[in-house]
N, C-alpha and C positions, 0 to 999 in steps of 0.2 A: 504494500500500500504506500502510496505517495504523500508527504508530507506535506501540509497543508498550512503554507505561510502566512494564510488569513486568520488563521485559528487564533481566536482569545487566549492570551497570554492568563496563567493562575499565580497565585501567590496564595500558599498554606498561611497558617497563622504563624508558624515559626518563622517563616521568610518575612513577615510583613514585622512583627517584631524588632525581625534583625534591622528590616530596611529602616524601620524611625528607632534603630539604634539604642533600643531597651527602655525606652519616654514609654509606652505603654506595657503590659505584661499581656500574658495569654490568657488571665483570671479575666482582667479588663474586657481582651474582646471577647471573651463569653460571658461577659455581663452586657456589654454592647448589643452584642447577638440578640439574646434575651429581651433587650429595650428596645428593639428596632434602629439601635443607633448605632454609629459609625458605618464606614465606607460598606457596601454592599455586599452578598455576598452570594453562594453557590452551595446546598448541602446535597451530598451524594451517602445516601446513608450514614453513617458518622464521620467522612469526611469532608471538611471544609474548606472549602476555596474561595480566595477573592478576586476576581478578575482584576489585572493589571486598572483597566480603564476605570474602574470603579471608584480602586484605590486612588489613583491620578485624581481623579473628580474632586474624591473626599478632600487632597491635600489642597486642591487649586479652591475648594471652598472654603478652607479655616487659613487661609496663605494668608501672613496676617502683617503690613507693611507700618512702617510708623509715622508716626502723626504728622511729621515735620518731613517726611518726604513726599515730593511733588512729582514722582512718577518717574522721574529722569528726566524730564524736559527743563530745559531753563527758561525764565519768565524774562 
């Protein structure tokens, strides 16, 4: 079978973990899970996946810039 380079990209909760660098735990996101909250996800009988894009969304929603900066642009 040929590999299919459109296919949704997964991230276990181990990997998503790793990717924000242990700021959250794996209790967390199965308290998330639980509350319908944080980035989206995929259950396959007891395993869990979160689609790449999902996660993407999640972070591009909480990206959080400071007060005093103007975007990049100069006035």
């Amino acid at each position: 079978m040929a590999s299919n380079d459109n296919a949704p990209q997964f991230l276990t909760a181990n990997e998503l973990v790793e990717r924000w660098r242990g700021a959250i735990s794996l209790g967390t996101l199965a308290n998330w899970r639980a509350k319908k909250q944080g980035p989206g996800f995929n259950k396959f009988g007891t395993k869990v996946l979160y689609p790449a894009e999902e996660v993407a969304a999640y972070e591009a929603k909480h990206f959080q810039r400071p007060a005093n900066d103007n975007g990049g642009g100069s006035k």
